[in-house]
C-alpha positions as CSV (number, residue, x, y, z in Angstrom):
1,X,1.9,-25.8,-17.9
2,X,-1.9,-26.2,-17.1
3,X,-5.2,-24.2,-16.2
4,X,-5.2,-24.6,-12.8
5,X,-8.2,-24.6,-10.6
6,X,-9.4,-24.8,-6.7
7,X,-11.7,-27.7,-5.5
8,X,-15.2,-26.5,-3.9
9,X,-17.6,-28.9,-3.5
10,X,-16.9,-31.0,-6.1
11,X,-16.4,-28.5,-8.7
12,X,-13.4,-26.7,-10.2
13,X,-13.4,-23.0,-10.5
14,X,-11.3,-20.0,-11.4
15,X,-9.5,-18.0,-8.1
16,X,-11.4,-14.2,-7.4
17,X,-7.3,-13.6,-8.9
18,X,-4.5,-14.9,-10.3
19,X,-0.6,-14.6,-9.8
20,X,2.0,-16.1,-11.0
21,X,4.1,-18.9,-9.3
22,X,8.1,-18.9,-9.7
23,X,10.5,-21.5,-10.4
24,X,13.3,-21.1,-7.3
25,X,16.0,-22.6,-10.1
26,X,15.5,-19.8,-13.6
27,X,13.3,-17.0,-10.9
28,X,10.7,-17.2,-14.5
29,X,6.9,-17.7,-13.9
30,X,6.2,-21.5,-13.8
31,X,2.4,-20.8,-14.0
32,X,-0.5,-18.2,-13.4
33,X,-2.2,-19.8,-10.1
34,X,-5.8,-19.2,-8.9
35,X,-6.5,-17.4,-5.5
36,X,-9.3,-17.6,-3.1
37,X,-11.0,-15.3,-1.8
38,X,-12.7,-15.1,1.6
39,X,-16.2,-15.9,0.2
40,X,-14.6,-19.2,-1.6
41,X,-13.0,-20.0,1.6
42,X,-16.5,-20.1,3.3
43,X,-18.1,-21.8,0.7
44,X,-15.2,-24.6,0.7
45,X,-15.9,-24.6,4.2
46,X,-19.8,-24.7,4.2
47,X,-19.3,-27.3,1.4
48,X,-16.9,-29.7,4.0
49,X,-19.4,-29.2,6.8
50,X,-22.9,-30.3,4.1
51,X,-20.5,-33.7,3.6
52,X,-19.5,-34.1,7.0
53,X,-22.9,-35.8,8.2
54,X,-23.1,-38.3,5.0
55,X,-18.9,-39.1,5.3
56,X,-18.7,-39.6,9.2
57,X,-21.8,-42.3,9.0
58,X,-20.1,-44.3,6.2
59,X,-18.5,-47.7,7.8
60,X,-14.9,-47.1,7.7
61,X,-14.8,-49.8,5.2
62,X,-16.0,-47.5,2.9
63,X,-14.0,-44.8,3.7
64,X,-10.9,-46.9,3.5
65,X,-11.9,-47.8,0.1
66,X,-11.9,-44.0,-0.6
67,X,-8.5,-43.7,0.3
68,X,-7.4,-46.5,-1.6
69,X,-8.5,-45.1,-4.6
70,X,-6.9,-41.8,-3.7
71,X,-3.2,-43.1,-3.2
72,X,-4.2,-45.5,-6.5
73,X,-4.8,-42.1,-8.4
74,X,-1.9,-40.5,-6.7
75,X,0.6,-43.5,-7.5
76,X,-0.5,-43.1,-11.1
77,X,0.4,-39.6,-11.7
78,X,3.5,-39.6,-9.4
79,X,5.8,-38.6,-12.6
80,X,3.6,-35.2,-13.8
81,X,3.1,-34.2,-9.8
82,X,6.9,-35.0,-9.3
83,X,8.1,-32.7,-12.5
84,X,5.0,-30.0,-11.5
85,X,6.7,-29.9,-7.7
86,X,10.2,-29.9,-8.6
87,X,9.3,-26.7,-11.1
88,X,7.4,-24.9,-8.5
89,X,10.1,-26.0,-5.4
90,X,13.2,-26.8,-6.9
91,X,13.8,-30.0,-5.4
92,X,15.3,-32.9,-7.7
93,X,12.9,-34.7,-10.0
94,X,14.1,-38.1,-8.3
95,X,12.9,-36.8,-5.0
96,X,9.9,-34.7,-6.1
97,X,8.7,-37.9,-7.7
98,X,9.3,-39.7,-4.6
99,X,7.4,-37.3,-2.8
100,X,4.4,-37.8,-4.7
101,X,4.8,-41.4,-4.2
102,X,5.2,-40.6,-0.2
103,X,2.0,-39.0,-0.1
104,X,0.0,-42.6,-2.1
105,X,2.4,-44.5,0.5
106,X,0.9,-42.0,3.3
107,X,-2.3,-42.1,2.7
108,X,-2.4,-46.1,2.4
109,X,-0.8,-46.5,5.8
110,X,-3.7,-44.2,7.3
111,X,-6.3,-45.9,4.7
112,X,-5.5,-49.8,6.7
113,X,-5.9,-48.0,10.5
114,X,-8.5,-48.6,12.7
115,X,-10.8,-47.1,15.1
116,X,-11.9,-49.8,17.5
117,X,-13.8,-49.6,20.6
118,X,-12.0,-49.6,23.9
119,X,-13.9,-51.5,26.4
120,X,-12.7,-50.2,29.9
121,X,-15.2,-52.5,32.2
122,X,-17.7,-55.0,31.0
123,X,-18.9,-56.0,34.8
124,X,-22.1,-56.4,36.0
125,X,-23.1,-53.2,37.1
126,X,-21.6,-51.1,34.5
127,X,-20.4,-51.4,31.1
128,X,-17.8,-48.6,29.8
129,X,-16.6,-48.0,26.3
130,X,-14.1,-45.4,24.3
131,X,-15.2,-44.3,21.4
132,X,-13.2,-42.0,18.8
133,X,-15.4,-39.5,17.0
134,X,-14.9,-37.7,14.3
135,X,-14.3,-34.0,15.1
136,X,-16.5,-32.2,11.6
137,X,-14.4,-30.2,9.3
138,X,-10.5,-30.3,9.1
139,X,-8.3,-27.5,8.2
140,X,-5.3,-28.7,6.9
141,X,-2.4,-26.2,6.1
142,X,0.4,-27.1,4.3
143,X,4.2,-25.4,4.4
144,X,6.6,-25.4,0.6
145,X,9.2,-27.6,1.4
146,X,7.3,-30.5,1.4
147,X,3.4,-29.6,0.1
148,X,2.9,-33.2,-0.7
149,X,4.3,-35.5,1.4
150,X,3.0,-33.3,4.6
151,X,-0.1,-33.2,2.6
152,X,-0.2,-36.9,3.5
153,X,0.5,-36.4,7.3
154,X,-2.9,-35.2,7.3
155,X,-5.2,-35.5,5.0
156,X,-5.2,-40.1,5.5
157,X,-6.1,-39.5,9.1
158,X,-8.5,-36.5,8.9
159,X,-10.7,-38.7,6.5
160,X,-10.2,-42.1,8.1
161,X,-11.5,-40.9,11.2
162,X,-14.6,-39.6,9.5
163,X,-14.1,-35.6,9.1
164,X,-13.9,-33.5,5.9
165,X,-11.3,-31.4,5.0
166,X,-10.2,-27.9,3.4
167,X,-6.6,-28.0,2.2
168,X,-4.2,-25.0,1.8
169,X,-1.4,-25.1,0.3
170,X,2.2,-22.2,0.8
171,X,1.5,-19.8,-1.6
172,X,4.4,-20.2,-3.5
173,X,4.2,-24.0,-3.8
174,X,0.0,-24.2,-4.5
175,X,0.5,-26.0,-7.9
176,X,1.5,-29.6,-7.5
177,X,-1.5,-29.6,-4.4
178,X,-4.0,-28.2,-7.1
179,X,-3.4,-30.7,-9.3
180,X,-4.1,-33.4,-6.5
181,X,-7.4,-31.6,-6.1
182,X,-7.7,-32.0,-9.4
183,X,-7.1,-35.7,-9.5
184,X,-9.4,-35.9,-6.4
185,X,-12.2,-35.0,-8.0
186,X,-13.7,-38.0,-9.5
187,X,-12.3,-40.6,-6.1
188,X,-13.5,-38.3,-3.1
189,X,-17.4,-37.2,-2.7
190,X,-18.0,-33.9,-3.3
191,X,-17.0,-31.5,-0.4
192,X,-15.0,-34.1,1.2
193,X,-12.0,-32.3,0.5
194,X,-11.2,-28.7,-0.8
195,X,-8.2,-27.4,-1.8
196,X,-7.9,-23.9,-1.8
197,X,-4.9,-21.2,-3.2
198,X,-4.2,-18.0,-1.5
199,X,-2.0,-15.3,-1.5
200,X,-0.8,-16.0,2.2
201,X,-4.0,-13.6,3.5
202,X,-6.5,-16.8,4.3
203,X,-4.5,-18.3,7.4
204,X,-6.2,-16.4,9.8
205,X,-9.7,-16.4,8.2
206,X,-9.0,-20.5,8.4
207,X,-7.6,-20.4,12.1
208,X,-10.8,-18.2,13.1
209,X,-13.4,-20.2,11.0
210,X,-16.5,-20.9,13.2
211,X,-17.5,-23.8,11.1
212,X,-13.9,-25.7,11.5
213,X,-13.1,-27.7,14.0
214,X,-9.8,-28.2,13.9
215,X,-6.6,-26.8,12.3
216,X,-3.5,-29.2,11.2
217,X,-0.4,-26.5,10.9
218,X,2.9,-27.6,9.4
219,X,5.0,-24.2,9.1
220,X,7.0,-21.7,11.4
221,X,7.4,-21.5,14.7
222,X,6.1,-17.5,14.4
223,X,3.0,-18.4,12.2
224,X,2.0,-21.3,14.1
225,X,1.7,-19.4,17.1
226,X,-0.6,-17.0,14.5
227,X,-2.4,-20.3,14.1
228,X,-2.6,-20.7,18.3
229,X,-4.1,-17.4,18.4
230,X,-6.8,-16.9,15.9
231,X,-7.9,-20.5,16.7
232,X,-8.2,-19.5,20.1
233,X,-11.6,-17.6,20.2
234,X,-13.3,-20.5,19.0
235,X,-11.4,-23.2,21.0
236,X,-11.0,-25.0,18.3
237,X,-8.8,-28.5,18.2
238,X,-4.9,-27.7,16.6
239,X,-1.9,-29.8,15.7
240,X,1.3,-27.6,15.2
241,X,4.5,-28.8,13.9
242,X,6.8,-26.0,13.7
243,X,10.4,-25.1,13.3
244,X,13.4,-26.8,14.8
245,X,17.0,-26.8,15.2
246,X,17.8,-30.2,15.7
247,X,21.4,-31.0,16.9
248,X,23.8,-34.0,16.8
249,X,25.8,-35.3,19.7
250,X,28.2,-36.5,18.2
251,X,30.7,-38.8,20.5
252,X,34.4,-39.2,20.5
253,X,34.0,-43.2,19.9
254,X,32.5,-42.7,16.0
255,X,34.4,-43.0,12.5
256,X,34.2,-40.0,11.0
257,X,34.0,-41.6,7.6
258,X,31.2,-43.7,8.2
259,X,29.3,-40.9,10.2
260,X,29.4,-38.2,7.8
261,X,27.6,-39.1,4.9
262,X,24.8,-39.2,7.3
263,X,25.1,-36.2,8.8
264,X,25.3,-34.5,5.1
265,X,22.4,-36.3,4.1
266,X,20.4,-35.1,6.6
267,X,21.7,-31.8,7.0
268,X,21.3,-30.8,3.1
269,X,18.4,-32.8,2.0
270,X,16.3,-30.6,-0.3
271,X,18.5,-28.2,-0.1
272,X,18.9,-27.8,4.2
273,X,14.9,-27.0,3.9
274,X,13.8,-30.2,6.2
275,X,11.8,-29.1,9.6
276,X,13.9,-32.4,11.2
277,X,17.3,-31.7,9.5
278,X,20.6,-31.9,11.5
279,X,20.8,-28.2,11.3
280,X,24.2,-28.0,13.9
281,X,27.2,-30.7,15.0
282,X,28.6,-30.8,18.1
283,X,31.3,-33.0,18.2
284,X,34.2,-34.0,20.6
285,X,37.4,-32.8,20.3
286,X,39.0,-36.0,19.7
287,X,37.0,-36.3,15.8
288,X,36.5,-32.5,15.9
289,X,39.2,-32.3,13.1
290,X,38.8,-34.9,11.0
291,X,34.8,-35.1,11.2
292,X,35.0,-31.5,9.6
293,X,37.4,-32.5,7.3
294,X,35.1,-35.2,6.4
295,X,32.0,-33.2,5.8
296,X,33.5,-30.5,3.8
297,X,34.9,-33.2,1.2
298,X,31.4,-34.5,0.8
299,X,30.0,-31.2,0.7
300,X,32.3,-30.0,-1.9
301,X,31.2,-33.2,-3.7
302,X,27.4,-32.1,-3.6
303,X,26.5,-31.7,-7.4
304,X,24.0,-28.8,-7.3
305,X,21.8,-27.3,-9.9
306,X,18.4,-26.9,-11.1
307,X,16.1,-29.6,-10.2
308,X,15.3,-31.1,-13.9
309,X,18.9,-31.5,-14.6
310,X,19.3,-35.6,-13.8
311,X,23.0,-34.9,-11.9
312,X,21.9,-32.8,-9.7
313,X,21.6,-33.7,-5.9
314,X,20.7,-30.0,-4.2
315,X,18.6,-28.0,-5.9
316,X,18.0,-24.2,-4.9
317,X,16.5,-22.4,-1.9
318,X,12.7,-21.9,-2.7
319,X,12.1,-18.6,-2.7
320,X,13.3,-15.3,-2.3
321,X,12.9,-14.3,1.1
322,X,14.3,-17.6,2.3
323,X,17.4,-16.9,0.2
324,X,17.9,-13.7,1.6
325,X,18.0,-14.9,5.2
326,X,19.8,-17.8,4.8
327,X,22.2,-15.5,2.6
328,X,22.4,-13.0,5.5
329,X,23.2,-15.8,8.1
330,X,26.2,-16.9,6.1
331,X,27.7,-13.6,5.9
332,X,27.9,-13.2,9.4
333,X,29.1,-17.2,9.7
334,X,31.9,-16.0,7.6
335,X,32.9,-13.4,10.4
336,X,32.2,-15.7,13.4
337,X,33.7,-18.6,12.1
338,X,35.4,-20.4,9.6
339,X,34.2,-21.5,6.2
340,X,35.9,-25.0,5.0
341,X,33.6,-26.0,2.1
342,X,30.7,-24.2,0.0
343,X,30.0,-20.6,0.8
344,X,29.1,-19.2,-3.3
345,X,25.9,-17.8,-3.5
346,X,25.0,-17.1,-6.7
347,X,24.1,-13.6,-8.4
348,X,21.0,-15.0,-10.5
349,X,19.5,-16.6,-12.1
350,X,18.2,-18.6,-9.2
351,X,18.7,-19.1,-5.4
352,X,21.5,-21.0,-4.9
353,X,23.6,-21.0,-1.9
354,X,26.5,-23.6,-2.3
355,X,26.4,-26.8,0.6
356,X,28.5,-24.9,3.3
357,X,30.6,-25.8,6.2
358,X,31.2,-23.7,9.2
359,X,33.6,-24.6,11.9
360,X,35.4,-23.0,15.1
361,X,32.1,-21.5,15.8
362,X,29.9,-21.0,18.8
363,X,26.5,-20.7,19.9
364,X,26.5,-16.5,19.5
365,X,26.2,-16.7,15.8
366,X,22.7,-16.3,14.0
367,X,23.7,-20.0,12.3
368,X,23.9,-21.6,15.7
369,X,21.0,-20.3,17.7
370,X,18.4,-20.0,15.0
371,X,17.0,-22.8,12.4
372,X,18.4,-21.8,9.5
373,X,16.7,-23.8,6.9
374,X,18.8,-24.1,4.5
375,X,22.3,-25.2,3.2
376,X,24.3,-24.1,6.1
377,X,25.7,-26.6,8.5
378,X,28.0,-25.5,11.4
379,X,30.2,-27.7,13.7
380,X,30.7,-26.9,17.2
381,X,33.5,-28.7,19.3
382,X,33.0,-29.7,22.7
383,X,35.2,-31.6,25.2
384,X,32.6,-32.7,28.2
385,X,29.2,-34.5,26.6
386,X,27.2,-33.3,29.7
387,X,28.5,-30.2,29.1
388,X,27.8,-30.5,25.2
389,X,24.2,-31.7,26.4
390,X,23.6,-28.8,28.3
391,X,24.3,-26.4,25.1
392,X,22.1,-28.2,22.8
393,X,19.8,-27.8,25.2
394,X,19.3,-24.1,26.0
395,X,17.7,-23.7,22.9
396,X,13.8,-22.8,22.9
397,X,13.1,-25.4,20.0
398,X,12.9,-29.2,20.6
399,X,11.7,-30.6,17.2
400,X,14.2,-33.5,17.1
401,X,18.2,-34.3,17.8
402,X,20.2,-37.3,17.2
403,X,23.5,-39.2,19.1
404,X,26.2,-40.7,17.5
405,X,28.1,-43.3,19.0
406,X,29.3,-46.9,19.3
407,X,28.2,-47.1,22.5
408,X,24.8,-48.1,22.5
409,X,23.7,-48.1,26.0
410,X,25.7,-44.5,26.6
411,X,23.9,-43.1,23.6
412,X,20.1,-44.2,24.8
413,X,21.7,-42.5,28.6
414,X,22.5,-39.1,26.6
415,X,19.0,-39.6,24.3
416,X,16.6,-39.6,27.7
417,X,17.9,-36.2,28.0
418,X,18.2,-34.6,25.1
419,X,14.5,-31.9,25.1
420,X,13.2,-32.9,21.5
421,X,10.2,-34.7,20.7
422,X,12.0,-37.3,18.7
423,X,15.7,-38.5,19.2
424,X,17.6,-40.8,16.7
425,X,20.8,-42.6,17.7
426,X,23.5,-43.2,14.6
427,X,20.8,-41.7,12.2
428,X,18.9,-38.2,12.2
429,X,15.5,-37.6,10.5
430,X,14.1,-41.1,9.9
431,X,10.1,-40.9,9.4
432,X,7.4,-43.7,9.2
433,X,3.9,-43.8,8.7
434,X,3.5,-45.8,12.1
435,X,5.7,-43.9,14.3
436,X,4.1,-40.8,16.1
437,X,5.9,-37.6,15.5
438,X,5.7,-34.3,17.3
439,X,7.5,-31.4,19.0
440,X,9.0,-30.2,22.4
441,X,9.0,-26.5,23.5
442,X,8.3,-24.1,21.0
443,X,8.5,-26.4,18.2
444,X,4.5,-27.4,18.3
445,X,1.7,-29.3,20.3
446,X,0.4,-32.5,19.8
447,X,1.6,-35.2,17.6
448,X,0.9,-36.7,13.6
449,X,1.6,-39.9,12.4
450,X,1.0,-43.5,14.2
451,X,-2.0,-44.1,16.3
452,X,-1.7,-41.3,18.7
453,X,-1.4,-38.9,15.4
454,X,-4.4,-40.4,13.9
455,X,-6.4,-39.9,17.4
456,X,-5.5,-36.1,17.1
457,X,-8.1,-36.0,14.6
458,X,-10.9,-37.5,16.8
459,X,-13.0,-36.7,19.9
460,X,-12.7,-38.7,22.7
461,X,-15.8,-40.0,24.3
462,X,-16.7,-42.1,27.0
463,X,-20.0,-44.0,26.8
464,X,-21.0,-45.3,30.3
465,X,-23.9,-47.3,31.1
466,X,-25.7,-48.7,34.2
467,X,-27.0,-52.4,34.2
């Protein structure tokens, strides 16, 4: 498959160890992976902070030429990252390949931004300017669902703005982000960026680091506030975006046929394993019926399989522990409600848990009140929408939720008050490059993506002067 290295400083090197990395779809070793130790962690770091002086000076012209060349390289290898994620993931090649090509498409949108001045007053006495700095070195810690496309949430506004950076990717998903490093090598100046392997024991060596700045978390609800923690003693800047359980409100007004291919798509996208996926239903009684009868027929029609095969359209859960939780919550669905498409989980090789739809069920089971992650989609009736609105809402996660209706103006009404950082009416889960994305509650702080993403990796300051 490839000798893998880690990026310091411009140079590849060999990990203080190696371990194997598994493909979710056969459970056999994909590759042996390199991992850091603490002493390569510092040096990646003390190597981003030697760059950082040289790299924040450059004119952003240059740097935007950087990152050009970076999404150029990326773009050109999109078919070997694609097949390198989808062995090390399990998602489809179609997607994995799109993926790769997210993260060129990523880092071009942050590679065009600017920086400009803000001129506040320009008056006789005083002239007053905002400036965006660059904050030094950039931690940037990636989760396994998607290790390249979240790659690109951070790593086009971390250098744009000026700072260096020290990647780290899950460490069952490290190979596809090493080979980027890889690729990066000969288009970034040394110690610009780092990637870095571990065994899952550097995260709070990174969130403590006195030498970086700031830490960009994509991951868990429970690690992130790990992240929060460590980070803590040093003050250091954070962006978390952690789990969710998004719901949709789903009106009595909708076709059921034209609604649910949506509501599939997003629910089982790479394989249910989507931070923003429609992960429960509530739905009025007058569709209740037919809306499930709707989705189980599609899921039933769900081709799934390992990720190579070209019919497949779900591939596997990623990794063990994720498909023993997710395998756990659907036994106890099976008890608290009731099964009407899906519900095979397979007995190896693989982790495989069939698309699955879970009606007559309420908020008390494990499927309900906790992000699943996975292919496990339950549908909850409801008769009253401020009643339904008050449900969704109890939860302690707010990363997004969606309405569905033909009534526009009654959808944007229920929308103001739905507690997620992003809502979506008659669609769930839509990203852009452009449009700032970030989490209520416990599902993170501060925001990625757009302009007010991109100014998460700067400092604010004020320059004030007398005339």
């Amino acid at each position: 498959m490839g000798d893998f290295r880690l990026l310091i400083g411009g140079g590849l090197e060999a990990g203080a160890r190696s371990t194997d990395v598994i493909d979710p779809a056969t459970e056999e070793a994909v590759a042996s992976c390199p991992r850091a130790s603490e002493e390569q962690l510092d040096r990646a770091v003390a190597a981003a902070r030697e760059a950082f002086p040289d790299w924040s000076r450059r004119p952003i012209a240059e740097r935007r030429a950087v990152l050009e060349r970076v999404a150029a390289v990326v773009s050109e290898h999109a078919a070997e990252l694609g097949r390198l994620l989808t062995r090390e993931q399990g998602k489809p090649l179609r997607d994995a390949i799109g993926e790769a090509h997210g993260l060129a498409a990523f880092t071009r949108h942050f590679a065009a931004e600017e920086l400009p001045v803000e001129v506040l007053d320009d008056g006789e006495k005083r002239r007053v300017e905002v400036h965006h700095r660059p904050l030094g070195v950039v931690a940037a810690i990636v989760p396994w669902n998607f290790p390249l496309v979240l790659l690109g949430f951070k790593l086009g506004p971390a250098l744009i703005a000026g700072n260096t950076l020290v990647v780290k990717p899950a460490p069952t998903t490290p190979l596809s982000t090493l080979r980027v490093g890889e690729l990066l090598r000969d288009v970034v100046p040394p110690g610009v960026v780092n990637v870095l392997a571990d065994d899952g024991d550097l995260g709070p060596r990174i969130s403590a680091h006195p030498d970086i700045q700031k830490v960009s978390f994509t991951g868990s609800t429970e690690t992130g506030s790990k992240v929060m923690a460590g980070a803590a003693g040093s003050l250091k800047r954070l962006t978390l975006e952690l789990g969710g359980n998004d719901a949709g409100l789903v009106l009595g007004d909708v076709d059921p046929k034209q609604v649910a291919p949506k509501i599939l798509e997003s629910a089982f996208r790479n394989c249910g394993q989507v931070c923003i996926a429609l992960k429960r239903v509530y739905a009025h009684e007058d569709v209740y019926d037919e809306l499930c009868e709707e989705l189980a027929a599609g899921a039933k029609a769900l081709r799934q399989g390992a990720g190579l095969d070209e019919d497949t359209q779900i591939g596997p859960l990623q990794n063990r522990r994720q498909f023993e939780k997710v395998k756990a919550m659907l036994e106890e669905a099976r008890k608290r409600g009731k099964v009407i498409a899906g519900g095979s989980v397979s007995d190896g090789p693989g982790y495989f848990i069939e698309p699955t739809v879970v009606r007559d069920i309420d908020e008390t089971a494990r499927v309900v009140g906790e992000e699943q992650f996975g292919p496990l989609l339950p549908v909850l009736r409801f008769a009253d929408a401020e009643e339904a609105l008050e449900r969704i809402n109890r939860c302690d996660q707010g990363l997004g939720g969606s309405v569905w209706s033909r009534d526009e103006a009654k959808a944007l009404e229920l929308a103001s008050r739905l507690e997620a950082g992003t809502v979506w009416i008659n669609q769930h889960a839509a990203l852009d490059p452009g449009i700032p994305f970030g989490g209520a509650k416990q599902s993170g702080m501060g925001v990625e993506l757009g302009r007010r993403g991109l100014e998460e990796f700067t400092q604010l300051q004020v320059v004030n002067l007398a005339r």
